[in-house]
C-alpha positions, 0 to 999 in steps of 0.5 A: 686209825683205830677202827680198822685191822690189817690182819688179812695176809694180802695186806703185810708181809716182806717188803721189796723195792717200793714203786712210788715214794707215796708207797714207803714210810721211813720211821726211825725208833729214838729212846734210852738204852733198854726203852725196848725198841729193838724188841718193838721192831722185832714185834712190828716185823712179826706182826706184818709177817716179816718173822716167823713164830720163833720171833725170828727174821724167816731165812735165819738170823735176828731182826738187827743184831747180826753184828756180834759186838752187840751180841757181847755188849748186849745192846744195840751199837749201830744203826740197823733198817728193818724193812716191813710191809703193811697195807701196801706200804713198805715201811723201813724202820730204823733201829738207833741205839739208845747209849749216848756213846753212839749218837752219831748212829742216832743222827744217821737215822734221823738223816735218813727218817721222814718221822720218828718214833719215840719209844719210851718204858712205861717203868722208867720214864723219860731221860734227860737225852730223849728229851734232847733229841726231842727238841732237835727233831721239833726244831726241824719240824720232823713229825714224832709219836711216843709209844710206850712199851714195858706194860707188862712191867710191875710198876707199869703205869700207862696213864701217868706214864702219858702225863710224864710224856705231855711234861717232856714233849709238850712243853708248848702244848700239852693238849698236842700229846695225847693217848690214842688208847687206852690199856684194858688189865686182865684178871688181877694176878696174886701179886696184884699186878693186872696184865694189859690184854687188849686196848680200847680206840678213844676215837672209835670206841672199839675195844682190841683183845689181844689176850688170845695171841690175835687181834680180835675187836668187838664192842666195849660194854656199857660200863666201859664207855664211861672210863674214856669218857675223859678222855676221849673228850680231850683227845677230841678237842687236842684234834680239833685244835689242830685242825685245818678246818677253823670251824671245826672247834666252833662247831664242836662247842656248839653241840654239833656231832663230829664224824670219827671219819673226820676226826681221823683224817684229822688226826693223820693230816696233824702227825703228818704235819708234825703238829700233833703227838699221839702216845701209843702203847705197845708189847711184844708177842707172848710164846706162840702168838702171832701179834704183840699188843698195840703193834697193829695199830702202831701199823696203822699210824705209821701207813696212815699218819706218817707222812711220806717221802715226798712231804719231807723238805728238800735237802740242800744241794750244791754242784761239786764246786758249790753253785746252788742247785734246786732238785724237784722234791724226791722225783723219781725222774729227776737227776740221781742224788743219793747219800750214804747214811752207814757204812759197815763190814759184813764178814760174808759180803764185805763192805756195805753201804745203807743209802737213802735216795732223795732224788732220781733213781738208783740202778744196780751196776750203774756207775755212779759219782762218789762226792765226800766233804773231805772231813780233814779235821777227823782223818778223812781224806777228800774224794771225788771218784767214780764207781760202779755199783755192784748189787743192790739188795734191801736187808733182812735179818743176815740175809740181804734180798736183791733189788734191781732198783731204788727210787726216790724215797726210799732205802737199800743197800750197796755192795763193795763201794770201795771209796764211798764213806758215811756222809757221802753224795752218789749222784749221776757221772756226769752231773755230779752233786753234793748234799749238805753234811747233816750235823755231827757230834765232836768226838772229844775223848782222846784213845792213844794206842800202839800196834801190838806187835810188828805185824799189827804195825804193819795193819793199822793204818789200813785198819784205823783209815776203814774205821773212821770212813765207817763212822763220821764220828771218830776222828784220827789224829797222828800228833806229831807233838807227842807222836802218838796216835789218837782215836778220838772218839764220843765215850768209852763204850764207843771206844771198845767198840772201836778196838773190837772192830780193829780186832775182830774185822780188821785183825788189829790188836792194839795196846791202849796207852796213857794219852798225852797232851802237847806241852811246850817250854819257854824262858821265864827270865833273860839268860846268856848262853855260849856255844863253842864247837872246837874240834881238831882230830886231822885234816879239816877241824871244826870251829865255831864260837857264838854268844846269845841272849834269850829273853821271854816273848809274850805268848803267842810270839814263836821264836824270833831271831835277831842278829846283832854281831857286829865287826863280822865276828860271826861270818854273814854267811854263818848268821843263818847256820846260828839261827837254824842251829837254834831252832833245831835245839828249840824243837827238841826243847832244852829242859823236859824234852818240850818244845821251846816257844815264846822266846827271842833269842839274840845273837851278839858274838862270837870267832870262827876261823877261816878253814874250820869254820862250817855251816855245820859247825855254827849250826852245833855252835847255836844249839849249844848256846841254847842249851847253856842259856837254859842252865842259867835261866828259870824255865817254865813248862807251858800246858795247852789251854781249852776254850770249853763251853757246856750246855747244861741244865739249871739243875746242875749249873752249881755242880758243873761250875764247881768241877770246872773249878776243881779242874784249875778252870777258870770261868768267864761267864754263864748265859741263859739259853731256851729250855731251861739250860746254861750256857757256861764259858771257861778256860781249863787246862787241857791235861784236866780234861781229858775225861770230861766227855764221861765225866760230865756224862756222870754229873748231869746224867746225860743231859749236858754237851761240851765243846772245846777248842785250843785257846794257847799255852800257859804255864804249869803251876810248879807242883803240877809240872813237877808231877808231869816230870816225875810221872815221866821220869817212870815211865821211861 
């Protein structure tokens, strides 16, 4: 890296299915909203002559943006895979989106990477998110280096930039996080902006102008060398440091000259291992020019210093009823197992799925077992099938290339698997398998919606069961409480893009309304009731008379029956007809049309007759007794109660603790985690929080995770509940 250029044609160009997992790099590019990564790709394809001059993908269409919602939002909202090749090697690139909503197409690239590319502006820093999947990729031990884009940017700063990335990611070792290059400015503008036209390598003190549009290299001059010195010399030690040669440092400080060779080979055995981070710099291509700066060696680390697939930690893999299963490490010869990592709709070739192969080989029209984890908790149904695979391709641009195979290792996609969902297993027909989930955020803000009209009505289901199968993180409720459906999904801009998507791919129009919460009612005093249903008009009359008590329960309780009638004054035979009649009344409510919890209700009295009384009639008998009970007691409204926990910084524990508060929260303690972050544990009304994945997201600038789980009810402060009844009352 850094003393040699791959310009020549023979060694780049478009890439097909690869032959050996040794001969593919599975790269996924990671950073902030507007970092540059799409633009990154689009120069890395240019300069491996994937894209013609016009900076597009040859046979038409865009590097990742053939999906027109990101055309509209203008940003990324999905993962795309870009496939290149460079010196042989086929390097997939995966594309993830920066915005927070769509992390869960963050997480499927990671899923599917062997390394990660951490793309960074060098005039906007590092944010607090980055930072996260930073750590997450550490704790898995992934292999990572930073690139720094923007340096065409006013306020660009390549050097201070590479401090603010040491701070950041190297909090266990800043000496780990290092510039490999160093930018060279042109002539200085009227604006006093100098432009980055080339880079000098700090290992081969070579020098690479890319002023011309093509990477031409020649040797720094005398007063050159002395600026990388510095440098240099630490990027040297950072290396050896990390060296699996012990005597590589002591021969060092004792004066002994280190072959770049060495330092090299080095440095790529330390990224492979995820030990070291080099820092890059890199911009696209000018009007007409062939190379971006810093793209060629951007190539050259990610061929030469990324590891490959077989270096990448065998995945957990079970048979489909959980006996353990160990797999050789991505052999290609070994019994198939593969994943679904996206799945998404194609307006030309219908439904596409993006898989990775981490054992065996795919084949096209090879009838594959489709094993799914059966994510019942966000409206997936459980599936265990068959299905044939129809054709294979590998993407480029609108176009899809067909493939007539896929080995371990390696990437493609999958034409019209009609079961098969995000996070599924395809494994051989006779041996089927399954991996283990990769982990998921919580979708926890709620998106109640109503087909738009009758035809709409009759699409929805269909519409919104396709939607969750595409994306793991939206979950599906139908509350049969509220009887609404809800779309849970990870922010706002994840929820307009699910109501594109129902529109535009699936012909759905939806009405977005009000998302309500399950409130229940109970007593909160004792309070008698009589029910009598006395009716006579020919024939057979009705007649039932019964007498209840109802007192409170501790939450928790449910409604419990008692039967207390004595002298038979109420059939035994009716006793249950009494009971059912109340808990029917009970699930309709008896004040604000909740339902009734938390009570006993005792049965002592009552008349029948011995031709008119009915099952029936007794049923009617309870119902009214209930109601009547109700007029003479103080009922409460009961409001569901969320156990919250947030991760948050330091920084914003106050600010945090406070909005809880604000919310009628109740804090139960805070604990320190790793990281500099606190973990903060509190009881908050559900209906408080039905916009805390935005708001939190707002308070902390992206930096804090909450999660939450159903505690119980309790009551509803009077005035709030007032509010709830009146607000109600407008509605209907």
């Amino acid at each position: 890296m850094g003393d040699k250029a791959q310009t020549h044609p023979g060694a780049a160009g478009r890439a097909q299915a690869a032959d050996h997992p040794q001969s593919v790099r599975n790269v996924v590019l990671v950073g902030h909203s507007g970092s540059g990564k799409t633009t990154l790709v689009e120069a890395l394809a240019l300069t491996a002559g994937a894209m013609n001059r016009a900076g597009r993908v040859e046979d038409g269409g865009t590097v990742s943006d053939y999906d027109e919602i990101e055309h509209r939002q203008q940003r990324s909202v999905q993962l795309s895979l870009v496939p290149v090749e460079w010196d042989g090697i086929k390097v997939n690139l995966l594309d993830t989106p920066g915005y927070a909503d769509f992390v869960g197409e963050l997480r499927a690239g990671l899923r599917a990477a062997d390394a990660a590319l951490f793309v960074v502006s060098a005039s906007d820093g590092v944010d607090g998110s980055t930072r996260m999947v930073w750590e997450e990729c550490a704790a898995v031990g992934m292999p990572r280096a930073i690139v720094v884009t923007h340096l065409e940017a006013a306020r660009a700063d390549f050097e201070g930039m590479t401090r603010i990335c040491a701070e950041a990611f190297g909090a266990d070792d800043p000496d780990a996080v290092l510039p490999l290059y160093l930018p060279l400015h042109g002539p200085q503008a009227p604006d006093g902006h100098a432009p980055v036209t080339g880079l000098i390598g700090l290992l081969s003190q070579k020098l690479f102008d890319y002023s011309t549009g093509e990477r031409k290299e020649s040797e720094p001059g005398e007063d050159q060398l002395p600026l990388i010195e510095e440098a240099r010399n630490r990027l040297i030690e950072g290396i050896i440091s990390e060296s699996e040669d012990e005597t590589l440092m002591d021969r060092y400080l004792g004066g002994e000259p280190v072959e770049v060779k060495t330092l090299i080979e080095d440095l790529e055995r330390a990224v492979a291992r995820g030990v070291f981070f080099p820092v890059l710099a890199a911009a696209p291509a000018t009007e007409g020019s062939r190379q971006g700066l810093g793209t060629v060696e951007l190539l050259e680390l990610i061929t030469r210093g990324f590891p490959t697939p077989l270096e990448h930690e065998t995945v957990q893999v079970t048979t489909v009823d959980g006996t353990p299963r160990e797999l050789k490490p991505c052999d290609p010869d070994a019994p198939l197992v593969a994943e679904v990592v996206k799945t998404s709709s194609d307006p030309y070739v219908g439904r596409l799925s993006l898989i990775r192969v981490f054992s065996g080989t795919l084949r096209a029209d090879q009838t594959v077992h489709v094993s799914g984890h059966g994510l019942a908790d966000r409206g997936h149904e459980d599936h265990d099938v068959d299905e044939r695979i129809g054709a294979l391709s590998t993407p480029f641009g609108k176009q899809q290339r067909p493939v007539s195979h896929v080995i371990a290792g390696d990437l493609a996609c999958v034409a019209k698997l009609s079961r098969a969902e995000t996070g599924d297993t395809l494994s051989a027909k006779d041996d089927p398998l399954l991996m283990e989930p990769w982990q998921m955020p919580d979708p926890l803000l709620p998106l109640a919606i109503q087909a738009h009209s009758k035809p709409d009505e009759d699409k929805l289901s269909q519409g919104l069961a396709r939607l969750v199968a595409e994306d793991p993180t939206m979950r599906l409720e139908q509350n049969q409480d509220t009887h609404q459906v809800v779309l849970w999904c990870l922010g706002e801009a994840h929820a307009d893009v699910a109501l594109e998507r129902l529109r535009s791919r699936y012909g759905v129009q939806v009405d977005v309304v009000p998302h309500k919460v399950s409130l229940r009612e109970t007593f909160a005093t004792k309070a008698a009731g009589r029910g009598r249903h006395v009716k006579q008009s020919g024939g057979h009359g009705q007649f039932a008379i019964c007498e209840i008590e109802v007192e409170p329960l501790p939450g928790g309780s449910g409604i419990e029956f008692v039967d207390k009638v004595v002298g038979g004054a109420v059939p035994r035979q009716f006793i249950p007809s009494v009971e059912k009649g109340v808990r029917a009344q009970a699930a309709k409510g008896v004040a604000a049309g909740y339902p009734l919890i938390d009570v006993r209700v005792t049965l002592l009295d009552g008349k029948a007759h011995s031709v008119d009384s009915s099952d029936a009639a007794f049923q009617t008998a309870g119902a009214l007794a209930l109601r009547e009970a109700a007029t003479d007691a103080r009922i409460h409204l009961l409001e569901p109660v969320a156990e919250v926990s947030v991760l948050v910084g330091d920084d914003f524990v106050g600010a945090v603790m406070s909005d809880l508060s604000g919310r009628r929260g109740r804090v139960l303690g805070t604990e320190q985690t790793p990281g500099g972050r606190t973990l903060i544990r509190a009881e908050v009304p559900e209906i408080e929080i039905g916009r805390y994945a935005i708001d939190l997201r707002s308070m902390t600038h992206g930096t804090a995770r909450f999660s939450r789980r159903y505690a119980r009810h309790e009551p509803m402060p009077q005035q709030v509940a007032d509010r709830i009844r009146e607000e109600e009352r407008k509605a209907s």
